[in-house]
C-alpha positions in Angstrom: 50.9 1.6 -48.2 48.7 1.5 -45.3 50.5 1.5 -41.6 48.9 1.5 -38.7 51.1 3.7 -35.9 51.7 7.2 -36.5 54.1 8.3 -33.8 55.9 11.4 -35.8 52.5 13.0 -36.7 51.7 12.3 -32.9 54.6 13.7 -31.7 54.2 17.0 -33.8 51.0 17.6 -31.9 52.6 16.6 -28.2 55.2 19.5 -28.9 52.8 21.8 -29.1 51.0 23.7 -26.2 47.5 22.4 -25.6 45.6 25.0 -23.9 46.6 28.5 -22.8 46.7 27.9 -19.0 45.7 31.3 -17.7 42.3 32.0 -18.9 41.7 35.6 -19.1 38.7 37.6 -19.7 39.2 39.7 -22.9 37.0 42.1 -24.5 35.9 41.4 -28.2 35.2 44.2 -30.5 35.4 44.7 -34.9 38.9 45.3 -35.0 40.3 42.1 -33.1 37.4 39.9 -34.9 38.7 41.4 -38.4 42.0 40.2 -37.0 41.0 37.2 -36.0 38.9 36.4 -39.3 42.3 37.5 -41.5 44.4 35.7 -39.8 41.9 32.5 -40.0 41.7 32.8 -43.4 45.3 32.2 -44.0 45.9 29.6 -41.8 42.8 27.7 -43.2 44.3 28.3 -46.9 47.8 27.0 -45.6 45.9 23.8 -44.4 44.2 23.2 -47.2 47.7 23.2 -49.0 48.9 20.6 -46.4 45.7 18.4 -47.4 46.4 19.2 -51.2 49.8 17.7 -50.9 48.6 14.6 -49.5 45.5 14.5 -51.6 45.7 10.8 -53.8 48.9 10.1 -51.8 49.8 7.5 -49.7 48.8 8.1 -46.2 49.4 6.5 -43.2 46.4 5.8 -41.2 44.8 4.1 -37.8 41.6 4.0 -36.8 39.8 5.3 -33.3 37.2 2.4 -33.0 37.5 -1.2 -33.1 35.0 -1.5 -36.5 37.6 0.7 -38.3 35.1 2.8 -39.3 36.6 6.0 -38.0 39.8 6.8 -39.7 42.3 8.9 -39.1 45.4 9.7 -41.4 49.2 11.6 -41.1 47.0 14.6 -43.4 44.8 15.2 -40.6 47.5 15.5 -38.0 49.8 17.7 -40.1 46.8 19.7 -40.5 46.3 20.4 -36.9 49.9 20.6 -35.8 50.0 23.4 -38.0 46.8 25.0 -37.7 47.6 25.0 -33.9 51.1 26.5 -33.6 50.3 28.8 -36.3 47.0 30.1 -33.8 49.5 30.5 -30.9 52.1 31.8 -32.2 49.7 34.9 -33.1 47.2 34.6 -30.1 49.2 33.1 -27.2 46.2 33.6 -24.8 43.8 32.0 -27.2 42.5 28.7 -26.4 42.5 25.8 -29.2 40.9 22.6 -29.7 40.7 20.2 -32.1 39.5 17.2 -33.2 42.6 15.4 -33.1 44.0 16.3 -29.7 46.3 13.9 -28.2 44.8 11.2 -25.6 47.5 12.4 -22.9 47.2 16.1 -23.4 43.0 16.1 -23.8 42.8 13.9 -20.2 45.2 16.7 -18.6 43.6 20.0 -20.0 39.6 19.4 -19.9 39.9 20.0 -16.6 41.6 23.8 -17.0 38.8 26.3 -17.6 38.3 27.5 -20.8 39.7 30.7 -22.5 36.9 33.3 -23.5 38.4 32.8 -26.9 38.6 29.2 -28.3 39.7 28.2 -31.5 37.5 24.9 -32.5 39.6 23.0 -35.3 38.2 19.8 -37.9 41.6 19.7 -39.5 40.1 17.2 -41.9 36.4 16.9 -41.7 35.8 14.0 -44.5 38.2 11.7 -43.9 37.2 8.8 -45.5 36.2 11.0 -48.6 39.9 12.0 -48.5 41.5 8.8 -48.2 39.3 7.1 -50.8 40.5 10.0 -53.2 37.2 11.8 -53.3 37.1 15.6 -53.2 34.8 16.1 -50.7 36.1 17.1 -47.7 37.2 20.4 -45.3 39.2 22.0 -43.3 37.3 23.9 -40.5 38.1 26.5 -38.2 35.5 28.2 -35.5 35.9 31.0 -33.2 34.2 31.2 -30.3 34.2 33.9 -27.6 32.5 32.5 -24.1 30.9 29.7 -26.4 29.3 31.8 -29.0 30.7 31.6 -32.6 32.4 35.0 -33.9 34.3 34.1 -36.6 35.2 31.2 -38.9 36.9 30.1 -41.6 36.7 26.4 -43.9 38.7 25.2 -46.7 37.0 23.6 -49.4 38.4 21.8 -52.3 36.7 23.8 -55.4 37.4 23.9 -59.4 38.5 27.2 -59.2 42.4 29.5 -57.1 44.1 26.4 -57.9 41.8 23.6 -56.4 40.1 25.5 -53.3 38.7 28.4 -51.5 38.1 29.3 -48.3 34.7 30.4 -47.1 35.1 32.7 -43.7 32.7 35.3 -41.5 33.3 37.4 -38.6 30.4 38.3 -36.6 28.4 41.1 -38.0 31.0 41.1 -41.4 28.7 39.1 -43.4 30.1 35.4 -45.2 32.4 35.8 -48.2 34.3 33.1 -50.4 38.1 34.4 -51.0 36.9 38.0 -49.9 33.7 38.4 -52.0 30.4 38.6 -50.2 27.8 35.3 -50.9 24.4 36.2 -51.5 22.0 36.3 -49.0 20.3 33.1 -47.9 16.7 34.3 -48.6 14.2 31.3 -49.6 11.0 31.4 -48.1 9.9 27.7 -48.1 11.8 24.5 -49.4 11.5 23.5 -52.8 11.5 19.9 -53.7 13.5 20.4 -56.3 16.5 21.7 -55.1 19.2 20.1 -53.0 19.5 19.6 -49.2 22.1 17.5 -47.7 20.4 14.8 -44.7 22.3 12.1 -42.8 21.6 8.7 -43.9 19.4 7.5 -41.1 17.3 10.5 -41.6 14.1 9.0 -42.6 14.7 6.1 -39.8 14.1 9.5 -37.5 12.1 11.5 -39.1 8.7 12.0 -41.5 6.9 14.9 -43.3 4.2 15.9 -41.9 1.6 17.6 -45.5 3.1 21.0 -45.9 6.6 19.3 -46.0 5.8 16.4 -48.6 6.8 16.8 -52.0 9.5 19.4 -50.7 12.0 18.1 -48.0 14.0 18.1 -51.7 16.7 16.2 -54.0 18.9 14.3 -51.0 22.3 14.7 -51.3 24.7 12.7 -48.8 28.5 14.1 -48.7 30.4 12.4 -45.7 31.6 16.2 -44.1 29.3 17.5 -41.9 31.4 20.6 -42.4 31.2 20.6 -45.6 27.6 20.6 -45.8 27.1 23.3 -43.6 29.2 25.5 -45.8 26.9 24.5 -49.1 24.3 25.9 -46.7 25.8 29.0 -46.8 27.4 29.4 -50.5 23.6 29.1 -51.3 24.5 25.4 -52.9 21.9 23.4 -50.6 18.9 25.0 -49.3 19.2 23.6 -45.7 20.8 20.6 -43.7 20.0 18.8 -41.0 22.7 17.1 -38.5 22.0 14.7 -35.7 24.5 14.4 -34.0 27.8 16.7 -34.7 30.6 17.5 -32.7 31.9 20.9 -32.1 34.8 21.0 -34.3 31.8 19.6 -37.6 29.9 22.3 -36.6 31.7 25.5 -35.1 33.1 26.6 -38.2 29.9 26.3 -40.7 27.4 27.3 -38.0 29.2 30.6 -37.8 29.5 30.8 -42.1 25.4 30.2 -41.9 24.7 32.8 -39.7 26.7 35.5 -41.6 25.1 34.4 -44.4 21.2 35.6 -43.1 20.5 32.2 -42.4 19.7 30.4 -39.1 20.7 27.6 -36.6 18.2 25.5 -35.1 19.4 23.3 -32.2 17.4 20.8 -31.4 16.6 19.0 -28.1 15.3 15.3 -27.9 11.7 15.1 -26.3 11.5 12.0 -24.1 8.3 10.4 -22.9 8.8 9.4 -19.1 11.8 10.5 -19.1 13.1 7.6 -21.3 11.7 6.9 -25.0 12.3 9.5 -27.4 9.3 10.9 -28.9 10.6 13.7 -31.5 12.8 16.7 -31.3 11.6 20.2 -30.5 14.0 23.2 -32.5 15.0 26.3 -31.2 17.2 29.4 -32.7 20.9 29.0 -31.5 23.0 32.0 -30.5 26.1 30.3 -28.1 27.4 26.4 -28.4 27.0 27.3 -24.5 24.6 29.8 -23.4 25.6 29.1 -19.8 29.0 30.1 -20.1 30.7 31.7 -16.9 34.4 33.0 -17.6 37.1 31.2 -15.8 34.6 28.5 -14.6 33.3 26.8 -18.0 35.8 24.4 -18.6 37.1 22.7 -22.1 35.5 19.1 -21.3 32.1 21.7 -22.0 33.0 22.0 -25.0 35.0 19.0 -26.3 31.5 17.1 -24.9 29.3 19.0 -26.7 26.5 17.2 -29.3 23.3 18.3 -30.1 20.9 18.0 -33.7 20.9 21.6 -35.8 18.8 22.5 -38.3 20.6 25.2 -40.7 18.8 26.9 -43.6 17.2 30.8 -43.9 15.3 31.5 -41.3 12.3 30.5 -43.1 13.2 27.0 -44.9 14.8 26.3 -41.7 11.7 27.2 -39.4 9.0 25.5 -42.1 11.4 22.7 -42.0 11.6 22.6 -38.3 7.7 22.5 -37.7 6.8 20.2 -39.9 9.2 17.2 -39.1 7.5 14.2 -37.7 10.0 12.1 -34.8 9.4 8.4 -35.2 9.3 7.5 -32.0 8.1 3.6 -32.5 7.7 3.6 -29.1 6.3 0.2 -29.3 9.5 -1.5 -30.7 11.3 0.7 -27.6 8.6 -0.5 -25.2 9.5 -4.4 -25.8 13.4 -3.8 -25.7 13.5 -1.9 -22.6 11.2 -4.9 -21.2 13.9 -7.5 -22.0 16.4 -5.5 -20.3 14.7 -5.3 -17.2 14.1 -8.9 -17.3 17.2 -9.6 -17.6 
């Protein structure tokens, strides 16, 4: 049921253009964004019909690590084969990137310089969910222009339009689900008990410091970091915390958050000596890359992008944010680093 190669769902991607190779710089104003955001929105609903099809199927699936604990399935590239063509066929100078990107094709074009617009694709954020046959999972679209996001779109499966809806935002257009406006992400502190969504090695990382205990909330773990960031913004969870996404987990629900009233905290590891981590300090995030120079920033920027975010209203997020604890145990850090330099 199970095979391991996949070489037509490879090939689908191979026949399709990578990377527009003329980066140009393009201007960026409401009516190419509403474009943009429309246009996303039907191509995320048309992948979430690809995933549908498949859903409690059999799939053919390999892994990209030797554990096997990183799958990848025929649904996922389907996804993005389509998602892709379907973004170039409409925005030919428009540059696209996904999660799935060919081996061959990724070597050869993170070396171009990046479009000012970049389409940042999970075609199937949750892939263990999906393959297990549990529901939880998405199909995640970001937009961003010179590294900040301006529009999105996700597919979530959902009891209601036949077994999904898509949540999507433009910049300055607010966050809707299927075209109707979410409610405003407004909380003023957490509250212990509602839900938030944390990764499981959260408390490994982190502690409470006293305003935080009793309400860091009811934990909820869903295996889509895309996903999560989306119950962020449909008002589901009051915050989430992420340690280490990539840019395709994160492009698309970051940009549903902010449209949404709430905020993104990045946050940046504090080291002591340059070497043992001693916390994380938070800050608000406009841009994926605030140093972004057109025709110069080029897609391995992106594609290596990782970094911790905080999303939540911008006061759950910033209580949150100030009153996490790092556990450091710079002790246990101290003896290991001391074996390695002995040996």
């Amino acid at each position: 049921m199970l095979a391991r190669t996949m070489t037509g769902a490879r090939s689908l991607l191979r026949r399709v253009p990578m990377m527009s190779r003329a980066p140009t710089q393009q201007p960026c104003d409401d009516a190419l964004l509403r474009e943009i955001e429309g246009h996303a929105v039907e191509i995320a609903r048309g992948a979430g019909g690809i995933l549908r099809g498949h859903f409690e199927h059999a799939l053919r699936v390999e892994y990209k690590d030797e554990r096997e604990s990183d799958p990848v399935t025929n649904a996922d590239f389907e996804s993005q084969s389509y998602l892709r063509r379907a973004i170039l066929e409409r925005f030919p100078t428009h540059g696209v990137l996904g999660e799935e990107d060919d081996a061959a094709e990724r070597e050869k074009s993170d070396k171009q310089p990046a479009p000012d617009f970049v389409w940042v694709l999970d075609p199937l954020d949750g892939t263990r969910n999906f393959l297990s046959g549990l529901p939880l999972y998405a199909s995640s679209i970001g937009v961003l222009y010179r590294g900040a996001p301006v529009a999105a779109a996700v597919f979530l499966p959902w009891p209601a339009n036949g077994g999904g809806i898509v949540m999507h935002a433009r910049r300055g257009g607010g966050t809707r689900v299927d075209g109707v406006p979410v409610a405003a992400l407004t909380a003023d502190e957490p509250k212990g008990n509602r839900l938030v969504t944390l990764p499981g090695g959260f408390g490994a990382m982190f502690g409470a410091r006293a305003p935080l205990r009793g309400k860091v909330g009811e934990l909820r773990m869903t295996g889509s970091i895309a996903y999560e960031l989306a119950m962020v913004a449909k008002g589901v969870t009051q915050y989430t915390v992420t340690t280490a996404p990539f840019l395709w987990d994160a492009a698309g629900g970051a940009m549903l958050v902010m449209e949404a009233g709430g905020v993104v905290l990045q946050g940046k590891r504090n080291r002591l000596l340059g070497a043992l981590p001693t916390g994380v300090s938070w800050q608000p995030m406009e841009s994926f890359i605030p140093s972004w120079r057109s025709g110069r920033t080029t897609v391995r920027e992106l594609r290596e992008w990782r970094a911790p975010l905080l999303l939540g209203s911008p006061e759950v997020a910033r209580h949150v944010a100030d009153n996490l604890r790092g556990r450091s145990n710079i002790a246990a850090r101290v003896k290991r680093l001391a074996r390695k330099v002995r040996s």
